[in-house]
C-alpha positions as CSV (number, residue, x, y, z in Angstrom):
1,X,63.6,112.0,24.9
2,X,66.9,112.3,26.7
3,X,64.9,114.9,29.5
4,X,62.2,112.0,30.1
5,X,64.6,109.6,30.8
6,X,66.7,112.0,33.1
7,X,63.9,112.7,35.2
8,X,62.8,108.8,34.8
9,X,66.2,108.4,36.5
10,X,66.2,111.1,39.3
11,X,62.8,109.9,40.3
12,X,63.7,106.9,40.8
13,X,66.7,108.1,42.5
14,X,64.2,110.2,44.8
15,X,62.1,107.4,45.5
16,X,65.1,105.0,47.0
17,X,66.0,107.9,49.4
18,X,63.6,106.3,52.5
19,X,65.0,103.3,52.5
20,X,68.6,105.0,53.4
21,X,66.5,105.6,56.7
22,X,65.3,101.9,56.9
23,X,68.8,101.0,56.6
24,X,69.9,102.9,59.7
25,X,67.1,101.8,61.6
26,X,67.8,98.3,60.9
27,X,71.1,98.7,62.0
28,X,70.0,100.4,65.0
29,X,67.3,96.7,65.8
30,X,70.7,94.4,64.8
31,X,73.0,96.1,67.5
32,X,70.3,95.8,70.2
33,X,69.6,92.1,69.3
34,X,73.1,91.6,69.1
35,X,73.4,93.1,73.0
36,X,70.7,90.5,73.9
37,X,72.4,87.9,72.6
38,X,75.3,88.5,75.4
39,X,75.3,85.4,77.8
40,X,76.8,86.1,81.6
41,X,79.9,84.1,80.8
42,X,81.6,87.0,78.6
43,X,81.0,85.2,75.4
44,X,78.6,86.0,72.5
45,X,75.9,83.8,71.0
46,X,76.1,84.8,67.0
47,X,73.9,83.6,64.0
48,X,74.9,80.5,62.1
49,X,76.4,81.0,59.3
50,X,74.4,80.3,55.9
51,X,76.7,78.7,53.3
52,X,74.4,79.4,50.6
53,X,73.8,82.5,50.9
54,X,75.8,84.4,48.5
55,X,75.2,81.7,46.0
56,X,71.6,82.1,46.4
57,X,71.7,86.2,46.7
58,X,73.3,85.7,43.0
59,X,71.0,83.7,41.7
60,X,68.4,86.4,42.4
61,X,70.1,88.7,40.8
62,X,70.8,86.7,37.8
63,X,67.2,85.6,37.3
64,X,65.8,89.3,38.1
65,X,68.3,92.4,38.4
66,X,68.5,94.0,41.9
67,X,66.9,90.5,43.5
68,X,69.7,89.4,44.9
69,X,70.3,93.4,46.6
70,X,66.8,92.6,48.3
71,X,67.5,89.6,49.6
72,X,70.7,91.3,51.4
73,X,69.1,93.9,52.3
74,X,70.4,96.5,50.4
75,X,67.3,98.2,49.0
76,X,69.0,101.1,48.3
77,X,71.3,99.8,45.4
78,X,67.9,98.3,43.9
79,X,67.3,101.8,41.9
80,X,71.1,102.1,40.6
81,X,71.0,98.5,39.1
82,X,67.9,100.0,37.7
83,X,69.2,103.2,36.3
84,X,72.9,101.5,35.2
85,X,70.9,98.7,33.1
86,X,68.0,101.3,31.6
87,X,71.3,104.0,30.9
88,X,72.9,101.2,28.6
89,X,69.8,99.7,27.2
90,X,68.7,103.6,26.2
91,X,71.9,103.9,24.3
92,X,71.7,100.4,22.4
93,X,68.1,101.1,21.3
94,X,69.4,105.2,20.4
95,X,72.4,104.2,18.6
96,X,70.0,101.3,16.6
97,X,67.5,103.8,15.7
98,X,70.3,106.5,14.7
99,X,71.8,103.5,12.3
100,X,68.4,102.7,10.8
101,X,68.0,106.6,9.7
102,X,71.8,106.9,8.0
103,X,70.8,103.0,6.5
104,X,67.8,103.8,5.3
105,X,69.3,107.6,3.3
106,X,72.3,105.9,2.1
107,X,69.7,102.5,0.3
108,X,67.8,105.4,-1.4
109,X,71.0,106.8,-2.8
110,X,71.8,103.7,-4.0
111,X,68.5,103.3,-5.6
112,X,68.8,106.8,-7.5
113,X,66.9,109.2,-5.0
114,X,67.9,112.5,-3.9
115,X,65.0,113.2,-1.6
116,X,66.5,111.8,1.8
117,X,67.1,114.0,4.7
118,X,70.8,114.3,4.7
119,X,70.9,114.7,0.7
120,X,73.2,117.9,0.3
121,X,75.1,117.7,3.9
122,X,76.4,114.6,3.9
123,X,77.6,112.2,1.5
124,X,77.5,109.1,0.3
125,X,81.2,107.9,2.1
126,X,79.9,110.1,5.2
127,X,77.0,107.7,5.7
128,X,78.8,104.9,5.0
129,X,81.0,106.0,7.9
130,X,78.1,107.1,10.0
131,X,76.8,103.5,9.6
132,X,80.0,102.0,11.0
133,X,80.6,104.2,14.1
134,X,76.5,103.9,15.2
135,X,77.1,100.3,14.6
136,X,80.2,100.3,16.9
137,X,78.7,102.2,19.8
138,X,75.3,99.9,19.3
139,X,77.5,96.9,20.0
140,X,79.5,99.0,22.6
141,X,76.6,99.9,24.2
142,X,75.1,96.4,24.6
143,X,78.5,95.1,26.3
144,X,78.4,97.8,29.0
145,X,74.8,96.8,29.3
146,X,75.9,92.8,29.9
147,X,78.9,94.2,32.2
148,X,76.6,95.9,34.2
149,X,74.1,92.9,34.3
150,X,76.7,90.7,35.3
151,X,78.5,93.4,37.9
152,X,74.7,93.3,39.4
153,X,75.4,89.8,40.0
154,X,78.7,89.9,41.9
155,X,77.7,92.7,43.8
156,X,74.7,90.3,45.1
157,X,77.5,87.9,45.8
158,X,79.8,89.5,47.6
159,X,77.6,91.4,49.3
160,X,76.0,88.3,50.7
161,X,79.4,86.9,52.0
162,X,80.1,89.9,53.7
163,X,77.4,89.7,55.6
164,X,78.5,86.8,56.9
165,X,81.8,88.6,58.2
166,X,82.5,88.6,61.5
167,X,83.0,92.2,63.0
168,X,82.7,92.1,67.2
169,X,84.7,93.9,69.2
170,X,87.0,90.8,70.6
171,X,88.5,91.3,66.8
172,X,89.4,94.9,65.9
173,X,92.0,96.8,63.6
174,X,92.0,100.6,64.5
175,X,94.2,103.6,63.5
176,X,95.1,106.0,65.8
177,X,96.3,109.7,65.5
178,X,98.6,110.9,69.2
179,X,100.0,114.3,69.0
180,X,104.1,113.6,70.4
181,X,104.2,116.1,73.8
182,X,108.8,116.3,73.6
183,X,108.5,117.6,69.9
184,X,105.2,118.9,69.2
185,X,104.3,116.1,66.1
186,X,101.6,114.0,65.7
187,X,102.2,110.1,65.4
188,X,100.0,108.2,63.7
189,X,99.4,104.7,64.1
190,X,97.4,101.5,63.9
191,X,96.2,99.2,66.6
192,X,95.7,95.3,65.9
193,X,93.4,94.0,68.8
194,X,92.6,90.4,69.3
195,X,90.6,88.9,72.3
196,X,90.2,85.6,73.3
């Protein structure tokens, strides 16, 4: 079971890998419609700014996981939302199943029977223990599952307002590296640049 869901996983992981390539292609169409948007004057015509958009991108992502990463764009995060929210969900639904089985052996004890599958290696207080620490990582399991879910949804968010940010070159913060010629050492700096 755990093979099947590993190669579940890496499929999908091999299936996001073209829209990497998108990505940088899109890029590529954004900087040359950006470079037509250049007016003679010196100054640049931009996009305006949606307020909604990061509210909407997490609504997406609240009503369907990995939504709100398709409406920004971000195709490729789709399949790790994906694989995040099936890891924890395999777990919960393992662990249950695991606690059904030691449930089930120890109720037969109690009604008398020596037949069950663990009769002879583990006993009675080794169930009962069994029960509680499956029950534990069950419930453990499900709150990673609902971090994840709800980490989906800020992701949406946030990526949606940084989308918005601006980033032209009339606003830049750059570090520099200059090897020192008098003492042979490097210097290493950062450069605040801010155009108006």
């Amino acid at each position: 079971m755990l093979n099947r869901f590993a190669i579940a996983i890496v499929f999908m992981l091999f299936c996001s890998l073209p829209s990497f390539a998108q990505d940088g292609k899109e890029d590529k169409k954004q900087k040359k419609s950006n470079e037509s948007l250049v007016v003679e004057s010196g100054t640049v015509v931009t996009d305006p700014i949606d307020p909604l958009a990061p509210s909407r991108a997490a609504f997406y992502s609240a009503v369907i996981p990995g939504l709100g990463q398709a409406y920004n764009k971000k195709y490729w995060k789709i399949p790790i939302v994906y694989a995040a929210l099936g890891t924890g969900l395999y777990f919960y639904f393992d662990n249950g199943k695991e606690y059904d089985r030691y449930r089930d052996a120890y109720k037969r004890r109690l009604a008398g029977f020596t037949d069950d599958e663990f009769y002879g290696t583990i006993t009675d207080s080794g169930l009962i223990e069994a029960q509680k620490t499956l029950q534990r990582n069950q419930e453990i399991s499900l709150l990673v599952t609902i971090g994840i879910y709800v980490l989906n949804i800020i992701d949406a968010n946030v990526d949606a307002h940084l989308l918005q940010f601006n980033v032209d070159d009339n606003l830049s913060f750059k570090p520099h590296y200059k090897i020192n010629e008098f003492d042979n050492s490097g210097d290493l700096g950062l450069t605040f640049n801010f155009k108006f």
